[in-house]
PASEBA-1860 file (N, C-alpha, C; in nm, 3 decimals):
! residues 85
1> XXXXXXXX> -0.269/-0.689/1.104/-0.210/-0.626/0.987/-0.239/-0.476/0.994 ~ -0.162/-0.407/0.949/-0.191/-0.260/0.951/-0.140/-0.192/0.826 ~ -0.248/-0.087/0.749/-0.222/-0.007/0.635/-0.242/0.076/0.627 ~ -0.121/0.127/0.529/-0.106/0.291/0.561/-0.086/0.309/0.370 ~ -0.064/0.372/0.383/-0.043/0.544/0.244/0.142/0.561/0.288 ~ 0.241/0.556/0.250/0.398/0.603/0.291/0.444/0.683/0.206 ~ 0.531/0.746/0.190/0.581/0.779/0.067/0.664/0.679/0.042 ~ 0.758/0.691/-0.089/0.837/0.630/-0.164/0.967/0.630/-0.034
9> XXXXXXXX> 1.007/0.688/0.020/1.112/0.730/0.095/1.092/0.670/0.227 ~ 0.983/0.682/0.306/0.949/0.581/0.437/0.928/0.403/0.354 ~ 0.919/0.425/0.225/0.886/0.256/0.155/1.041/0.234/0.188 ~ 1.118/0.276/0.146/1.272/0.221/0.110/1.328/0.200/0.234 ~ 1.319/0.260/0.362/1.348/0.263/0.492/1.270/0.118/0.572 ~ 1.151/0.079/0.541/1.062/-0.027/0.592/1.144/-0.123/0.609 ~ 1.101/-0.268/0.690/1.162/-0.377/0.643/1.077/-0.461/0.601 ~ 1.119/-0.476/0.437/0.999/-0.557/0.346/0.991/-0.669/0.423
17> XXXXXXXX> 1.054/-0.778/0.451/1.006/-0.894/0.491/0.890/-0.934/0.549 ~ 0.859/-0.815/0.619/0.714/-0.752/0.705/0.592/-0.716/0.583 ~ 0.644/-0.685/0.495/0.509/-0.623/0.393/0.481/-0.682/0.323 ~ 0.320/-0.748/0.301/0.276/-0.847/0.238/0.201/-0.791/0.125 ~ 0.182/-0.651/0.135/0.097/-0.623/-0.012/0.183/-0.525/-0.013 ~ 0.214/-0.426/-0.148/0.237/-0.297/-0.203/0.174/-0.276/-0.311 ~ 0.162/-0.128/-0.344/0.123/-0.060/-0.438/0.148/0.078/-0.444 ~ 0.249/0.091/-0.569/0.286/0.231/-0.601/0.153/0.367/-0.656
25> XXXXXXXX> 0.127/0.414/-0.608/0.063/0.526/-0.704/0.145/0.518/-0.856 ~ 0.048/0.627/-0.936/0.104/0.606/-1.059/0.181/0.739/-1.087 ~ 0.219/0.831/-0.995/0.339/0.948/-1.028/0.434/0.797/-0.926 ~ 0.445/0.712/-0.854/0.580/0.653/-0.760/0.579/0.704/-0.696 ~ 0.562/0.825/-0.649/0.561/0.919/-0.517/0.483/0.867/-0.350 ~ 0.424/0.809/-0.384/0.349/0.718/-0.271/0.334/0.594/-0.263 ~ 0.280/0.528/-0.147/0.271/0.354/-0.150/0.169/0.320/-0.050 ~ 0.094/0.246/-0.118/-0.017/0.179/-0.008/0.036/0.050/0.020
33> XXXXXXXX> 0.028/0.012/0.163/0.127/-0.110/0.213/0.018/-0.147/0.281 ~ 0.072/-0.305/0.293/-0.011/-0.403/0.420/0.108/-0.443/0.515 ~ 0.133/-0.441/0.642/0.259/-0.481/0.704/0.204/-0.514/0.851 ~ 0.339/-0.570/0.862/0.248/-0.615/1.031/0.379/-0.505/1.119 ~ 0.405/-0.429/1.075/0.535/-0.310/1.178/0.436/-0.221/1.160 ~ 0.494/-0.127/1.247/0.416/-0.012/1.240/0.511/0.138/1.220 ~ 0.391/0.195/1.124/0.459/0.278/1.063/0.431/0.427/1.123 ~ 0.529/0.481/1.160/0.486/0.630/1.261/0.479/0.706/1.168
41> XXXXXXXX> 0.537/0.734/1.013/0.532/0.831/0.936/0.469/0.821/0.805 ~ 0.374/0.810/0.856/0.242/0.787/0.742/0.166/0.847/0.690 ~ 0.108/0.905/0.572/0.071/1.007/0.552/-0.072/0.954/0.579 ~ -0.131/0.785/0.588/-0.250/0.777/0.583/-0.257/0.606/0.665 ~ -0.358/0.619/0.740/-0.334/0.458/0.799/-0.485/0.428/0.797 ~ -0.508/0.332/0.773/-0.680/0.250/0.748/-0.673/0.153/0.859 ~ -0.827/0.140/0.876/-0.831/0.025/1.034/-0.852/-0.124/0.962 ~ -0.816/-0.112/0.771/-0.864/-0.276/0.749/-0.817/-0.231/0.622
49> XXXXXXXX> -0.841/-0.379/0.543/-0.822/-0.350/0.409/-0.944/-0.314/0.316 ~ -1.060/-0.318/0.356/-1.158/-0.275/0.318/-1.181/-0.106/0.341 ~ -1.152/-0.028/0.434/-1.096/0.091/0.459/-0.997/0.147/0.289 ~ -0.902/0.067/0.310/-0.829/0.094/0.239/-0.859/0.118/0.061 ~ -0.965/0.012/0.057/-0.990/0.057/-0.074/-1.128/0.113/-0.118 ~ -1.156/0.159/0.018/-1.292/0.235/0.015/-1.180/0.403/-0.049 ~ -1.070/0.442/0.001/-0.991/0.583/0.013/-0.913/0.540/-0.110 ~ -0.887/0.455/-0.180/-0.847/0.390/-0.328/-0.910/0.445/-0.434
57> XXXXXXXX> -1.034/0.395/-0.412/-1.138/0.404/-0.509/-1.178/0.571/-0.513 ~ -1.164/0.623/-0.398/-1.230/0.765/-0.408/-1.096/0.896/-0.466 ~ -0.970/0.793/-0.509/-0.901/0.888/-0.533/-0.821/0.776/-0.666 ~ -0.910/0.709/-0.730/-0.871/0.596/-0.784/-0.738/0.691/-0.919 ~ -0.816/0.751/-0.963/-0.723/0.862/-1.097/-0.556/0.843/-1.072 ~ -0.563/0.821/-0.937/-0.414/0.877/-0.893/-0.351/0.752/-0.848 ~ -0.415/0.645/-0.843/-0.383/0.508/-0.815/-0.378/0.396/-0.895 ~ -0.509/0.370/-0.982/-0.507/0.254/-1.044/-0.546/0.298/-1.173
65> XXXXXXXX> -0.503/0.369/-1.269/-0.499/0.397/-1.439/-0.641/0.388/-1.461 ~ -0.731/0.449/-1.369/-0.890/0.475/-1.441/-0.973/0.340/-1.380 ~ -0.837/0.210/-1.286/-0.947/0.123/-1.262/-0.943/0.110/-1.108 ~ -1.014/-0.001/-1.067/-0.982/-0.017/-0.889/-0.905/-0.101/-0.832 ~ -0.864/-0.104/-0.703/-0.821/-0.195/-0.591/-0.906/-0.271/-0.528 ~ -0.923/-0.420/-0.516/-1.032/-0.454/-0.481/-0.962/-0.520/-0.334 ~ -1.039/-0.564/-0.235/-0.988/-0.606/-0.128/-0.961/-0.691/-0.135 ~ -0.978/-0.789/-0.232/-0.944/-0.924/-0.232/-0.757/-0.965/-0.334
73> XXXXXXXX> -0.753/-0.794/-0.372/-0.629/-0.827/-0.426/-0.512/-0.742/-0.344 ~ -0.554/-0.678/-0.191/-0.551/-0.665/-0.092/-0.477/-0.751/0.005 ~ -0.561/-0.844/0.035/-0.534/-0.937/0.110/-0.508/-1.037/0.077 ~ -0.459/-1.128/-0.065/-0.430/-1.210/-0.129/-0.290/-1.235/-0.209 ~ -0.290/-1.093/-0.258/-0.178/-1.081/-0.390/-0.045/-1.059/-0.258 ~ 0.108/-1.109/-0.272/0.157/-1.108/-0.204/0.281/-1.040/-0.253 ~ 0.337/-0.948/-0.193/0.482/-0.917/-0.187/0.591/-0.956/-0.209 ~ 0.673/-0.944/-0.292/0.778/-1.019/-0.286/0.936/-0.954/-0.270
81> XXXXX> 0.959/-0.907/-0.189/1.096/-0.786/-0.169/1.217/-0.869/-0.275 ~ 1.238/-0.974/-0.298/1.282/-1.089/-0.360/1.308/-1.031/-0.491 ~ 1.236/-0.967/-0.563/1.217/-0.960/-0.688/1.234/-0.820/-0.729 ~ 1.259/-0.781/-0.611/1.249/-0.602/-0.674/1.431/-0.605/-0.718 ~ 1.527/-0.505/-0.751/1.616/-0.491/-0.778/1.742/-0.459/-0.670
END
């Protein structure tokens, strides 16, 4: 699995079927993804999902409304391209 930081604009280009977690920042302007493609235009790529919400938490204000990302909702909570619009 591999995760990155995308913007909103490399998100819409992806092919969801591949992406098993997302998460918008809270301006929408960015996206933390779990995917098994690989993404060349990334503003940020982690070697795990624990990585990932170690760089979450340290910039949490801008991510999760004052709270955290935990790894277990990481690697658990699942994607559903299905449901978006």
């Amino acid at each position: 699995m591999n995760y990155y930081i995308i913007t909103t604009e490399v998100f819409n280009t992806i092919n969801k079927a591949n992406v098993s977690f997302r998460l918008f920042n809270l301006a929408g302007t960015n996206v933390l993804v779990s995917t098994t493609d690989t993404v060349g235009s990334s503003l940020q790529q982690f070697a795990d999902s624990a990585a990932a919400c170690v760089y979450i938490d340290s910039v949490k204000a801008d991510w999760a409304d004052g709270g955290t990302v935990e790894q277990w909702e990481i690697d658990t909570i699942e994607y559903f391209s299905e449901l978006e619009n």
